[in-house]
Structures are given as structure tokens and as C-alpha cells.
N, C-alpha and C positions, 0 to 999 in steps of 0.2 A: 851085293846082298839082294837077294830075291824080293821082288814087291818093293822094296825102298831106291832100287835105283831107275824104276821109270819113271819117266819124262812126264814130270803132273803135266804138261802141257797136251798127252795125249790121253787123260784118264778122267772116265766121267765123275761128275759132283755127286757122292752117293752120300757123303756123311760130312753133316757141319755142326758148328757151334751155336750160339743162343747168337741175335746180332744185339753190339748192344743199347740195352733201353731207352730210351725217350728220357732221359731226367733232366729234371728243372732247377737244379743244385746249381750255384755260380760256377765258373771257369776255374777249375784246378790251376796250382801254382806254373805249372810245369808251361801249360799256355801260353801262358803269358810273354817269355820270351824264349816260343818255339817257331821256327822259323815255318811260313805258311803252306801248306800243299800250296801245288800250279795243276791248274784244270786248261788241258791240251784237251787234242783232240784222243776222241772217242774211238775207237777200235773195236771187233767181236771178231774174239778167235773161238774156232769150234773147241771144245773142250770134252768130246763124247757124246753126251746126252743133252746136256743143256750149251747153248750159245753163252760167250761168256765175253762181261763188256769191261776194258780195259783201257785204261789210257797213258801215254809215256809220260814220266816222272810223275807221276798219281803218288797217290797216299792210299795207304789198305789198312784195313783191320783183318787180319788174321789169326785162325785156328789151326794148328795142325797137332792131333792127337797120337797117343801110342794103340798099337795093333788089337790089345784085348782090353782098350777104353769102354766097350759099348756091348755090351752081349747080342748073339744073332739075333733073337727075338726082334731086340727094340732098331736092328739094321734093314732087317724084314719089315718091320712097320711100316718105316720112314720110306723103304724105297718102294712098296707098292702103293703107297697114297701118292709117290710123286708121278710113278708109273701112268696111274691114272688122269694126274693133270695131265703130260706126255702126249699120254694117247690121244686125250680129247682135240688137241693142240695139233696134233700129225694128220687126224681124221678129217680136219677143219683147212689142212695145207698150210700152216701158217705158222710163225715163231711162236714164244709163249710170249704170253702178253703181260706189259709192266703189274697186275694185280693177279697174275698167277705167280710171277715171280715170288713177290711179295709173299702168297698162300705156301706155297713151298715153303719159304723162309719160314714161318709163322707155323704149320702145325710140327714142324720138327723142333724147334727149338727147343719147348718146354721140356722136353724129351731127351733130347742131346744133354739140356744144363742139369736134369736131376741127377741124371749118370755120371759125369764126370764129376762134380762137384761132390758128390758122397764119395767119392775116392774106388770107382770101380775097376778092377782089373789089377793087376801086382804092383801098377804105381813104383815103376821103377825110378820115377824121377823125385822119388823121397830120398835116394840114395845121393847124398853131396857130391861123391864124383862127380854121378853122373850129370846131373843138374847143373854141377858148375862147369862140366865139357859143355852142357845146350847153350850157357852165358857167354862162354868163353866165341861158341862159334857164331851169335847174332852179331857180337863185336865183331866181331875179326874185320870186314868189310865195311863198317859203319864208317863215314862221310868218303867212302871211295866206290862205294856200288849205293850204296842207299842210305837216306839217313833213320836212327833209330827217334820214333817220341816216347816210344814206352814197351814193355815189354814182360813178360813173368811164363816163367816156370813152375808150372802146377805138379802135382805128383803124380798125373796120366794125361798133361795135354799142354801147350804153349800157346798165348798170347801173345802175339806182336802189331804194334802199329806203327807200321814203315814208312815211308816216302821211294821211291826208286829214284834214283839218277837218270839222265839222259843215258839211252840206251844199254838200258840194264830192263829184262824181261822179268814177270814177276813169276812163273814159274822156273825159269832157271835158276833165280833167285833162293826161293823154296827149296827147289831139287837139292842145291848146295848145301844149304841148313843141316835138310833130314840124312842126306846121304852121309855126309859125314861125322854125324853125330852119330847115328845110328851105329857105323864103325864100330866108333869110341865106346858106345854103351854097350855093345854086345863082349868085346874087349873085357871091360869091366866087368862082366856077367860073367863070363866064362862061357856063353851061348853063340848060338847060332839063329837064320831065321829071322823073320820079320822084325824090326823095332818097332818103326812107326806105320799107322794107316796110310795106305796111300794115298786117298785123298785128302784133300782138305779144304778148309773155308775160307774164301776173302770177299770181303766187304769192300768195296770200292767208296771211298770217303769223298764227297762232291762238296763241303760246304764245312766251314768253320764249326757251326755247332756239331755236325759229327765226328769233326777231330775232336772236339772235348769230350762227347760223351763217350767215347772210342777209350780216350786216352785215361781219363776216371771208369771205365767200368774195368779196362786191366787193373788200374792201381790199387781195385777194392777186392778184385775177385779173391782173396788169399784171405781176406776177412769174414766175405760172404762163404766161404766157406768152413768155416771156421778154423783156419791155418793160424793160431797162434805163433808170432816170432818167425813171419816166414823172409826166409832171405832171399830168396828170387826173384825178387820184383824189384824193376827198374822203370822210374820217369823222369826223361830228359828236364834238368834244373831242378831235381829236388836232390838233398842229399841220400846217400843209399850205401847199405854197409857194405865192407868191400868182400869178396869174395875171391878166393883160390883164381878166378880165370883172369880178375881183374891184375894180380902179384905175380902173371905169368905162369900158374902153377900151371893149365892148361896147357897141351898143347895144341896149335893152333892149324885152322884147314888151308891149304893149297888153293891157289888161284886154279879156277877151273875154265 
């Protein structure tokens, strides 16, 4: 499928999620006995535009959105204010520095969360198929490529907070997700053409409090939006109703 089967590993960071917040709320249930990232070493693989810092069997916080989540307007925004960091950076010889990174992160956010969260774009993953094909395929690989701490399906975007396994890459990882989902839901559409955006967002989680607040702001996001009764969301050690991909009703993606 055009645009969903290249290789995130070679496509720049143009569109991301809110990272999440700073809250001061105790340690969700799920913490407590989830088993802890390991902080290896460090790595920066080119990723396009921006250098991108990664580490083997890390933990992430991840976004990955559908194709018509974001209107051009506010993809225009985002990417000529980052343009700008960019340039100054390139002009200067030099990486972007840890408080541009940061700047990036921070003036798109707010921007990114208002969109997605009012439900922009056709929000095909209000559809139960399809939604319970995206559940079915973050399972499929869980404690054999990565482990899952939480995870949700919104009606135009996905949340996951992963761990990798030893030698398991996190955008092959990715690629795997959207590629094959996207299939599935184009299938279910009767369509052709893009599913998902090709890029997407990961947070590289370095420290215990940002797995919790990582793992509580997926857990709320269906709330914060006002998703009443929403069944897509999943955190490791709490109970969670079962769903079509969990009874098999799915079927399930190919080792790749």
C-alpha cells in the first residue's frame, strides 16, 4: 500500500503527538507489577530531518495516527516552525540541541492534541472491526518482539507504550503494526490508498516516572476525550473487557 509500506526508518519526523504531561497523581495500578524498562546504550539513527536517539530494549511512548487525522493547514504549521529550528541548527553546523528538541516537541503539541482528540478526519477506528484488527495486531508479537504496558485505540490515532526485546528495532517494529493493519482496514473499507500517516511519534521513556506518566496518560486519553464506554484501551495488570481479537475473532499478521 503506497505511503504505509515505507520503512519509518527512512522518513522524516513531520507529525507527532502531545508527549505526555508532567502529572503529579500516584503510580497507576498497572506499575506496580510491570516489569521495568532497561536503559542500554544510546544510539542516533538518521531519521530524515531530525537525528533520532534510540536505545536496544528501551521502552517508548508512541503515536501513530490515520492519513486525514490532521488537516494541511495545521501540517503546514507545524512543519515550517520546525523548518525554522532546522535551519538555524544547519546554519550553525551543528545537531539540534537538547532545548530545541524539546521546542519542537512543545509548540506542536497543543496543536496535534486538539485535532486528534475532537475526532478529526473519518475516524475509521470507531469502526469495531477495524479497531479490534489494530488490538489484535499489537498483541500478536507481545513477550516475543516487545513487551506491551499499555496501549489504546482512538478513533483516528494509536497509543502504545512498548518495551523492545533484544534485537528487535523500533521502527521495524512500527512498520509491522501499520503495514498490516492498514491491509486489514482498507479490506474492511472496501478502499484503497493511504490508512495510516506515515510518520509517527516516539518518546523514548529513560526513567520510571515517565513510564507511569506515559502509561496513565494512555489509560485516560478515551476519557479526556470524552469517549464514553470506550473498549480500546488496554493496561498491563488491570482488568480490560475482552474484545473480538482477544476470542481470536481477528486474524492475526505474519512474522515479518
Amino acid at each position: 500500500m503506497k505511503g504505509d509500506d515505507n520503512r519509518a526508518a527512512g522518513n522524516s519526523l513531520v507529525a507527532v503527538s502531545a508527549t505526555p504531561p508532567d502529572r503529579s497523581a500516584g503510580v497507576p495500578p498497572a506499575v506496580a507489577g510491570a516489569s521495568r524498562p532497561r536503559f542500554g546504550e544510546v544510539k542516533i539513527r538518521d531519521r530524515g530531518r531530525f537525528p533520532h536517539w534510540e536505545k536496544e530494549s528501551a521502552t517508548y511512548f508512541i503515536t501513530f495516527r490515520l492519513a486525514d487525522s490532521l488537516p494541511k493547514s495545521v501540517l503546514d504549521q507545524i512543519e515550517s516552525e520546525r523548518e525554522a529550528i532546522v535551519k538555524t541548527a544547519n546554519q550553525l553546523h551543528r545537531a539540534l540541541s537538547p532545548d530545541e528538541r524539546r521546542k519542537i516537541q512543545r509548540l506542536s503539541s497543543p496543536i496535534i492534541e486538539k485535532y486528534l482528540d475532537s475526532g478529526a478526519g473519518a475516524c475509521h477506528l470507531r469502526n469495531p472491526a477495524i479497531a479490534e484488527d489494530v488490538a489484535a495486531t499489537l498483541r500478536h508479537f507481545d513477550d516475543r518482539r516487545y513487551r506491551l504496558f499499555a496501549w489504546c485505540v482512538m478513533p483516528n490515532h494509536v497509543h502504545v507504550v512498548v518495551q523492545l526485546l533484544p534485537g528487535q528495532e523500533l521502527a521495524e517494529v512500527i512498520h509491522s503494526w501499520k503495514s498490516f493493519s492498514a491491509k486489514q482496514a482498507n479490506t474492511v473499507l472496501g478502499r484503497q490508498g493511504s490508512f495510516w500517516q506515515r510518520e509517527y511519534y516516539d518518546h523514548l521513556i529513560r526513567n520510571e516516572g515517565e513510564l507511569e506518566r506515559s502509561i496513565r496518560y494512555v489509560a485516560e486519553n478515551p476519557e479526556k476525550a470524552n469517549l464514553k464506554d470506550w473498549k480500546w484501551v488496554w493496561v498491563c495488570g488491570r482488568d480490560a473487557p475482552t474484545t473480538a481479537a482477544e476470542d481470536g475473532g481477528a486474524t492475526k499478521p505474519t512474522a515479518s
